[in-house]
Each structure stands twice: as C-alpha cells, then as structure tokens.
C-alpha positions as CSV (number, residue, x, y, z in Angstrom):
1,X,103.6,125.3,103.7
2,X,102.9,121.6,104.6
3,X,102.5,118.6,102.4
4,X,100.6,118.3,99.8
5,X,99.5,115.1,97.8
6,X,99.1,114.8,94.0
7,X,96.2,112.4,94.0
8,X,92.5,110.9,92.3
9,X,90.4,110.0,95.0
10,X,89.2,106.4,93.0
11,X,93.0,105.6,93.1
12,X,93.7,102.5,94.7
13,X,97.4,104.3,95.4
14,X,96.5,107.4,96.3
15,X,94.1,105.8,98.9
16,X,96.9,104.0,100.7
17,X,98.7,107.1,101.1
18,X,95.1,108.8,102.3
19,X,94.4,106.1,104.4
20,X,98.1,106.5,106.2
21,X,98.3,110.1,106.4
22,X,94.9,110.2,108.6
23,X,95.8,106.6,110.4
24,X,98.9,109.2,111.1
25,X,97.0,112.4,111.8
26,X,99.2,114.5,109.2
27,X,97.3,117.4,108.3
28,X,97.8,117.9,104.2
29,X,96.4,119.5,101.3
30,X,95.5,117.8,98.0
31,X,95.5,118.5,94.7
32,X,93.1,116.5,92.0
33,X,95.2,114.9,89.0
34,X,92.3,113.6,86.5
35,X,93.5,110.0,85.8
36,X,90.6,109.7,83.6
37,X,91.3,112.6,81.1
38,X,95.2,111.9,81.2
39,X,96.1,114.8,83.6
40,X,98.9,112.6,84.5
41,X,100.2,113.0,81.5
42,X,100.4,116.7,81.1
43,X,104.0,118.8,80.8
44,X,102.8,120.7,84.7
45,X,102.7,117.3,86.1
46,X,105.3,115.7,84.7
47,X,107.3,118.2,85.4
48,X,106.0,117.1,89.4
49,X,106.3,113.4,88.6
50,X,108.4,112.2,85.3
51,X,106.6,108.7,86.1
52,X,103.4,110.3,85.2
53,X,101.2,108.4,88.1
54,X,99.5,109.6,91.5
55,X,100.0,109.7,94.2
56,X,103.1,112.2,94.4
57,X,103.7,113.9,97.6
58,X,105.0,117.2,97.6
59,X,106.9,118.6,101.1
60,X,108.8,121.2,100.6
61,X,110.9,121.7,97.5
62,X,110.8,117.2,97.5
63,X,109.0,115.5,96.0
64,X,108.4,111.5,96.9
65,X,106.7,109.3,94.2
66,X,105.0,106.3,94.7
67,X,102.6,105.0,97.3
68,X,104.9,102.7,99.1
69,X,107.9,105.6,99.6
70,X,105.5,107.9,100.4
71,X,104.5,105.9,103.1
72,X,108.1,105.6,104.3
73,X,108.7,108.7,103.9
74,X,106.2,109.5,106.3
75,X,106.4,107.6,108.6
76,X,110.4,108.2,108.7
77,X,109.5,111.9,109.1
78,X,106.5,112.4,110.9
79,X,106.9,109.2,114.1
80,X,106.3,111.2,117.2
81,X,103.7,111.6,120.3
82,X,101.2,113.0,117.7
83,X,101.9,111.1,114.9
84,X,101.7,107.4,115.8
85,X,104.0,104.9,114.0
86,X,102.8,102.8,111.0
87,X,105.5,100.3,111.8
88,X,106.4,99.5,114.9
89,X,110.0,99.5,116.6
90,X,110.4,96.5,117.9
91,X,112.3,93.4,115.7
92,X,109.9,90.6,115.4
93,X,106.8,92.7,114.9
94,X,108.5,95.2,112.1
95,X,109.4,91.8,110.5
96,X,105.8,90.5,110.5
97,X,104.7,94.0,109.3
98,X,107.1,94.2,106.4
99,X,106.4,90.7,105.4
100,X,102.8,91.2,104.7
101,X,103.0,94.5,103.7
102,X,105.2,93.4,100.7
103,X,103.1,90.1,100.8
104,X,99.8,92.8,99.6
105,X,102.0,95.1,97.9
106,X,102.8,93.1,95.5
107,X,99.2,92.4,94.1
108,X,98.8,94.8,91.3
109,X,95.5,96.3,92.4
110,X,94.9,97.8,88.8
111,X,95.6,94.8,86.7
112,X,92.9,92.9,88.7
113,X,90.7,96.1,88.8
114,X,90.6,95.9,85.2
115,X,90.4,92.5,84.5
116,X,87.1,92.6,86.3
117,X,85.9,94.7,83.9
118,X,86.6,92.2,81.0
119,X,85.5,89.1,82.7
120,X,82.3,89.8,84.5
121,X,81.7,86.1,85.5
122,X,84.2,86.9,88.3
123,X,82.2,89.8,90.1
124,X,79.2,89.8,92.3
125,X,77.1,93.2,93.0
126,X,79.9,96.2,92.2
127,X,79.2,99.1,94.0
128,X,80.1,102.7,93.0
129,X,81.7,104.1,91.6
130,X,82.4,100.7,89.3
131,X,79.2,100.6,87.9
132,X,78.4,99.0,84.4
133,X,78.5,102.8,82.5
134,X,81.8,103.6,84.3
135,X,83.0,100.1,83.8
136,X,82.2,100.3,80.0
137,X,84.0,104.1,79.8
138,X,87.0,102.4,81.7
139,X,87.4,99.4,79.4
140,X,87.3,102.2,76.5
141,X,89.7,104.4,77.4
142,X,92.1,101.7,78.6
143,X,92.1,99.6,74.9
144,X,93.1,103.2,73.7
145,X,95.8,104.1,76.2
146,X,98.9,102.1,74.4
147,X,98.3,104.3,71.7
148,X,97.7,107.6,73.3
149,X,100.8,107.6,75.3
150,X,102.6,106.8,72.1
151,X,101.7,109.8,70.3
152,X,102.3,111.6,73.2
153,X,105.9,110.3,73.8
154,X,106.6,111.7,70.0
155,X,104.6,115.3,70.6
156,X,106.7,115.4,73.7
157,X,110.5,114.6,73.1
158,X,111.7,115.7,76.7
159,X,109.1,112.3,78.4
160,X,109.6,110.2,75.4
161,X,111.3,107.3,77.2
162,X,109.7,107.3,79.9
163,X,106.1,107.5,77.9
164,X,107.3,104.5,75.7
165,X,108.1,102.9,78.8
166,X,105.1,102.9,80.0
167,X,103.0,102.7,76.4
168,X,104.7,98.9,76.6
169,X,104.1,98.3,80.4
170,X,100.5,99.2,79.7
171,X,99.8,96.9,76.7
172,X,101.6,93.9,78.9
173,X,98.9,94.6,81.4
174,X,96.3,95.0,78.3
175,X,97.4,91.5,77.7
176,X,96.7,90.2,81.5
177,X,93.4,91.6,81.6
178,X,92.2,90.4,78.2
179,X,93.2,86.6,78.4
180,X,90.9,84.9,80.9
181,X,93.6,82.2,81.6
182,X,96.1,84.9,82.9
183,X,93.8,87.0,84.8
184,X,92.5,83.4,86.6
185,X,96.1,82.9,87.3
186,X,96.3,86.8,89.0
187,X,93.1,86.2,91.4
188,X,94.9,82.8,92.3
189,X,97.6,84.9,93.6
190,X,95.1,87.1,95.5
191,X,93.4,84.2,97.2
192,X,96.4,82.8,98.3
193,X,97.8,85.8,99.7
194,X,94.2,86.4,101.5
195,X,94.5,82.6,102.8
196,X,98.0,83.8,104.6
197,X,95.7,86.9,106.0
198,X,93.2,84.6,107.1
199,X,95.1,82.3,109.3
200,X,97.5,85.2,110.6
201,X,93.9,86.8,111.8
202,X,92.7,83.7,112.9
203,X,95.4,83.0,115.4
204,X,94.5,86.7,116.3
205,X,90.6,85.9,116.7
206,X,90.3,85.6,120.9
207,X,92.7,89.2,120.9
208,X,91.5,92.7,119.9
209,X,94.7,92.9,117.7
210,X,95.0,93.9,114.3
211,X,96.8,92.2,111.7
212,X,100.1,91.5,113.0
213,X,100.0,93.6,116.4
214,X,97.3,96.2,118.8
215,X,98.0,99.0,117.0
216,X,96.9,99.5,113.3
217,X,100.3,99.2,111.0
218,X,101.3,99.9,107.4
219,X,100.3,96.1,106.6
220,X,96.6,97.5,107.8
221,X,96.7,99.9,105.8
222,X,97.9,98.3,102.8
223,X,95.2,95.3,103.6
224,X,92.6,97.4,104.5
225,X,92.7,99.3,100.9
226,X,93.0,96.0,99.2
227,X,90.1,94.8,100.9
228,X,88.1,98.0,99.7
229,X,88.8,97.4,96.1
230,X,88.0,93.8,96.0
231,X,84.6,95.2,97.8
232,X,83.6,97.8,95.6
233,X,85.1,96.3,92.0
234,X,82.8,93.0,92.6
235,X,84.8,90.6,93.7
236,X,84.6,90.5,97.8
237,X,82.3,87.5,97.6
238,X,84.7,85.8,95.3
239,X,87.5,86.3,98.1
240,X,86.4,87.0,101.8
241,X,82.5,87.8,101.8
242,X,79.5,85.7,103.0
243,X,81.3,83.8,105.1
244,X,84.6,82.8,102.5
245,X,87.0,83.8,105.0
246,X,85.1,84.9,107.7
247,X,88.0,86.6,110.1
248,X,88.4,88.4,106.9
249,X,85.2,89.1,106.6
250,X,85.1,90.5,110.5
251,X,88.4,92.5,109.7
252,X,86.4,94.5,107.1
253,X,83.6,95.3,108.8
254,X,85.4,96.2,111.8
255,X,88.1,98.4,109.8
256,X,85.3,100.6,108.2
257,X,84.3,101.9,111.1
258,X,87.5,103.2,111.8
259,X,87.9,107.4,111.3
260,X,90.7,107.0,108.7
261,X,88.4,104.7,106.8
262,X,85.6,106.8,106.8
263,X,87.8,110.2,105.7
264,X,89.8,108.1,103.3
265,X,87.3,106.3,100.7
266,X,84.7,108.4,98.6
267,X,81.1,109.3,100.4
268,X,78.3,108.2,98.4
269,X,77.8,112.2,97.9
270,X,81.2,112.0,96.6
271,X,80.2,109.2,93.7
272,X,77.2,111.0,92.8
273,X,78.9,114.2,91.9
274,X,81.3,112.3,90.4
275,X,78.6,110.7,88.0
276,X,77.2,114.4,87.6
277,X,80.1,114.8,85.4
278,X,80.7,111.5,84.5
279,X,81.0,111.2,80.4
C-alpha cells in the first residue's frame, strides 16, 4: 500500500524526511500527528512509535523511527533510475557527505528553536508560523510538558519508562533554553558549524555544485532544513543573512527555488489555516 509518514508539517524532523522523500521522488501518504496537543503521546501512536516523536515512517508491516534512519532507510531501499541517490557511491564524496551530514545533525534544531523563544534579543523579523502569539503558546505548553508526560507515564504503565525518560530529557532541554549563558553556548556551536559550511561552499563558488558534490545529497538536505529554521525562527541574520556568510546566503536562495523546497515547507495558505485554528 506504499509508505506512509507519521508527521507535523512545522517539524523540523518531519521536514528532513519531506524534503528527502520529494528530492527522491517517492510517492507517499501522510498522516498528521498534532505535536501541539500531544497526539504523540496517545496509546494509537505509541503503539506506532514507543518513542512518542514524528516523523515515523510506516512501509509495510515496518516501521522506521527517526529522521536520520528514515532517511537511510530510504535511500537503502528506494536508489534506482527513478529514485536518485541522496548519497553518492563513490568513497571520497560519501565521506564528505556523511561528515557534514553528522556535522548538521547534530545541532538540536528544537533546543535552539526554543531558546529563541525565551531570549528574543537573538532574533530578527520571525516569519510564520513563529509569530509572537504562537511563540507565547509554544513557551506555555513547553514549561508544562515535564509535568504532563509525568502524569501520563503513571496513567499509562505499559510507556512509563520510556515517558519518564523523556519527562527528564525534556526538563534538561527546559534547562538549555532558560539560561541565556547555555543557549549562547548552543548558537556558538551553530555558527561554527555554518563557518565549516561557508568555506566548503566557498571553495565551491566558480562551480554549480552543491554542498559537497553536482548533485543535491543528504548533507543538502539536512542543511537546507537547518537553514529554513534558522530563517523562519529569527535568527538567519544572526547566522548567514545580509551578507553574514554570503555563499550561505546564495545557497539559500538558490535552494528555495528548488521543487522539493517548494512541496516540502508550509505555503503561506498553509500558516494561515493553521492560525484559523490556532488557540
């Protein structure tokens, strides 16, 4: 019956997997997990994901958690004439790919989505959906989440480890996001992982290449969502815009054009229905 994709479109993780799955041309269904009212936390999809998170891919009677599997997965699976690789075959590239790709992976795109909400001298002009009502309902729920997946994890014997679990992973990142001095520490990290992205695509600038290669790999796609978020949560001028890192800069621009881009990322008809029912 194909694939289909547990998702939230505003997920920075279910966008990667989006983003690859079109970059791939791999026909899929979705189905909408509301992060926001703790869907993800419900019995029917735990019973999907035990981890409780989105994206989950479902093919078959598998199921693949996690954005960075998923990715594999695919791309192990679905490599052909009509599905073009993500990472390419021969040595020294794949090693370039899988060195940035963990290089951006390992930014944790929430924990410095959310900080931004706390510590507003950090952002310039957030676009939607991150606007100051959403950003306000965001901080709320977040301060209350610690608490909500503990009760949960009692009313719910069969997830309780893993709710705990995750209860104290989320009130470590609570932590991050509320001290300034931790959270300036986190963008450092960002910047200097953008820096490496700079000078790899400035030794690309006189070439129509990519990041690493011609074609557009997983390290695009995990860049190229990175770059969206930093865009749209306020902090784009911070790292790469108006003229920061300016083959940065030119990546972005020249990445949003793409198809995949387009289909991947909410429409601005998307963010206004979404504010319809916003609450």
């Amino acid at each position: 019956n194909g694939l289909l994709l547990y998702l939230h479109n505003y997920s920075f993780y279910a966008q990667k997997v989006i983003l690859a799955l079109h970059e791939k041309k791999i026909p899929f269904k979705s189905q909408t997990i509301d992060i926001t009212k703790g869907e993800q936390y419900q019995p029917s999809f735990l019973e999907v994901n035990p981890r409780g998170e989105v994206p989950a891919l479902r093919d078959g009677v598998k199921v693949i958690p996690d954005s960075a599997r998923i990715i594999d997965y695919l791309e192990d699976n679905f490599s052909n004439g009509n599905h073009p690789r993500l990472i390419p075959q021969e040595p020294s590239i794949k090693q370039r790919v899988n060195h940035f790709r963990e290089l951006i992976d390992r930014i944790p795109a929430n924990t410095v989505t959310m900080g931004a909400f706390y510590h507003s001298e950090f952002i310039c002009k957030p676009k939607l959906p991150f606007i100051a009502p959403v950003r306000a309902f965001m901080r709320a729920g977040f301060e209350k989440t610690a608490e909500r997946l503990t009760k949960l994890a009692e009313a719910m014997p069969q997830y309780r480890e893993t709710l705990l679990n995750k209860a104290e992973d989320h009130a470590k990142t609570y932590k991050t996001v509320k001290d300034k001095e931790a959270y300036t520490r986190l963008l450092d990290e960002v910047d200097n992982t953008l820096q490496e992205v700079e000078d790899q695509l400035f030794q690309n600038k006189d070439s129509s290449s990519w990041l690493v290669c011609p074609e557009f790999t997983a390290a695009d796609v995990s860049l190229t969502t990175l770059l969206y978020r930093l865009d749209v949560v306020g902090l784009s001028r911070k790292f790469y815009s108006a003229g920061r890192r300016p083959c940065v800069e030119a990546y972005y621009d020249r990445v949003s054009t793409r198809p995949s881009f387009q289909a991947t990322f909410p429409t601005l008809f998307y963010h206004f229905k979404a504010l319809i029912g916003f609450k």
